[in-house]
KOLLO-137948 format. One record per residue (C-alpha): x, y, z. Coordinates in steps of 0.5 Angstrom, whole numbers, plus 500, padded with zeros to 3 digits. Layout:
XYZ ...
***
This chain:
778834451 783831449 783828442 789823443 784820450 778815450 772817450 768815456 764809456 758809454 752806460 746803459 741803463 737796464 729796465 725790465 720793460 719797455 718805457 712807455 711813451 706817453 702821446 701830447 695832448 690832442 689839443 697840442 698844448 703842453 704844460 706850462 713853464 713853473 713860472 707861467 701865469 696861473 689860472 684865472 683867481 676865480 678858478 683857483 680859490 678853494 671853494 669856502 662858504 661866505 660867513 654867516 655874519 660880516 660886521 665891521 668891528 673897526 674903522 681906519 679913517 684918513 689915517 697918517 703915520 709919521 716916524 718923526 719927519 717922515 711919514 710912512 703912511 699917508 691917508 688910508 681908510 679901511 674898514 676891518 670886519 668880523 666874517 671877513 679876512 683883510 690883507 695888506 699886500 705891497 712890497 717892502 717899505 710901503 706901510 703895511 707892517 706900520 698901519 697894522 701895528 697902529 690898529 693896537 697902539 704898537 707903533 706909539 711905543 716908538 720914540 717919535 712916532 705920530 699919528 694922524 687920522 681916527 681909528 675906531 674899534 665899535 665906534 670908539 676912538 682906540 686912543 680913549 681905550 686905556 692901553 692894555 685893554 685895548 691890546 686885550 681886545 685886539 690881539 697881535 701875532 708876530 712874523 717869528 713864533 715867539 712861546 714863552 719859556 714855559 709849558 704849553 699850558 703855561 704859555 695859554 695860562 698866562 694870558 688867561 691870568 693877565 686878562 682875568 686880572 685886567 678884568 678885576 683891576 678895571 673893576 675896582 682901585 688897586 687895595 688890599 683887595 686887589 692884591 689879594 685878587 692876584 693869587 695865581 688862578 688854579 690849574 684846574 680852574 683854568 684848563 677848560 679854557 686853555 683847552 678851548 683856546 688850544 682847539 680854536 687854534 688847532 693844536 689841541 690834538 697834537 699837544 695833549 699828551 704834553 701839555 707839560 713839555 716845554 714850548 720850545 720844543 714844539 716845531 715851529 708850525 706848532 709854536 706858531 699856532 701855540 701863539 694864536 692860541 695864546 692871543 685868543 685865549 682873551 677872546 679878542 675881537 680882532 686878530 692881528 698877523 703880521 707875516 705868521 708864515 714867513 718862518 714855516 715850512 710849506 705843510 705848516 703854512 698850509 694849516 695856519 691858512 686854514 686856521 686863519 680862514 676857519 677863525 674869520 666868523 669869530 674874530 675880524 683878522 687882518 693879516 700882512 703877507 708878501 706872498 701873493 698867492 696866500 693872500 689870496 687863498 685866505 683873504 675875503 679882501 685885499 688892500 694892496 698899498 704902495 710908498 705909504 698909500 692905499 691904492 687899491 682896496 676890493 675883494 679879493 677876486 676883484 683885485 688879482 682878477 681886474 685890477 682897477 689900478 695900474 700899479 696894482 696891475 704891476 705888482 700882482 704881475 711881478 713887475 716890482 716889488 
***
């Protein structure tokens, strides 16, 4: 500055009264920097009823996936349970997104791609399951919302009609029968159950006055659980969620958080997420995974509380990924 120029006037602020001083804590600690270590996870989660019934609907053993040369991932076993939130957690590159879009054959639509190891749904080797089925059964939500162009309840509609018609080309050869079978099912015959699907993903008050409006100009939380609508309409014994928050704003995230853990008694979920703390807000158990292995898989306290493992210990405290 300038030693020959003014110094700048000083401006008072005008307050009505006095501000009061607020005293330290008698202990003398003072609150934690944003980026500090939070609190113990037994303390932080929100208390939440275990399910009813926890029943193992698939099994993932020694499985190995490969895109042509180079394996991606590399014997993992898992179980996925019914009553039961799975996670897979692990830095970018390290498998998760792979081994969840094995688990409804989507990784075999990629020229090249392998795969080695079994993966069971009932006890049923998935590659014996003719495929569309199978994607009935399981059903996969993606990272960005994805509605058709269509209405809302057009957007439920139609994955009741495909596996209605599943249903009845599964039960006899394609004829004249059949295509006469395709006629597209009522609006009423179907509301019920577009309701229903729309309530399990909890839109349907939000929605109901425009269930005629068009999909796309739901925000994108809604458009979001209009997709999880849309996938459990078929009633799947699974549910796959590969990043569904990653798009959202904070309040969206925290609804589907709640959605995702309110759906685990009906339907065995397995979710991929980078964000740690979602993990564990919603998981009942975490299988963290790093360059193509699993290396350590327990509950959800267990492995953000005491990890067994010191890579896990590395990447849960920031250390990489």
């Amino acid at each position: 500055m300038d030693p020959l120029m003014p110094p700048p006037p000083v401006r008072k602020i005008v307050v009505e009264h006095e501000p009061t001083i607020v005293a330290p804590p008698a202990n003398g600690r003072h609150a934690p920097p944003p980026n500090a270590p939070l609190a113990p996870a037994a303390a932080r989660r929100a208390r939440r009823a275990p399910a009813a019934h926890v029943t193992e609907r698939m099994r993932i053993e020694s499985v190995s996936l490969a895109y042509g040369e180079r394996w991606v991932v590399r014997d993992v076993t898992l179980p996925v349970r019914q009553g039961e939130v799975l996670a897979l957690i692990g830095a970018s590159g390290s498998g998760k997104t792979t081994l969840l879009r094995s688990l409804n054959r989507l990784t075999e639509v990629t020229a090249g791609a392998t795969r080695a190891g079994r993966i069971t749904l009932d006890g049923q080797e998935i590659d014996e399951l003719e495929v569309t089925a199978l994607r009935r059964r399981i059903s996969m939500v993606f990272q960005q919302p994805n509605p058709f162009p269509m209405s809302v309840f057009e957007n439920v509609a139609y994955a009741l009609r495909e596996e209605r018609r599943g249903r009845r080309t599964s039960r006899r050869a394609r004829s004249s029968r059949a295509r006469s079978s395709r006629a597209r099912s009522s609006r009423g015959e179907l509301e019920p159950a577009v309701v229903e699907a729309l309530q399990r993903a909890g839109l349907y008050e939000e929605v109901k006055a425009d269930l005629n409006h068009p999909a796309l100009r739901l925000s994108g939380g809604q458009q979001q659980r209009l997709c999880i609508a849309r996938a459990l309409a078929a009633n799947p014994e699974v549910l796959l969620l590969d990043e569904p928050c990653s798009a959202l704003d904070p309040i969206s995230t925290a609804t589907i958080e709640e959605l995702i853990v309110s759906l685990r008694e009906s339907v065995a979920i397995v979710i991929v997420t980078h964000n740690l703390q979602q993990a564990f807000r919603v998981a009942d158990h975490v299988a963290f995974m790093h360059l193509g292995e699993l290396v350590e898989y327990g509950s959800s306290v267990q492995v953000f509380d005491n990890p067994r493992q010191q890579r896990t210990r590395d990447y849960i405290s920031g250390a990489f990924g």
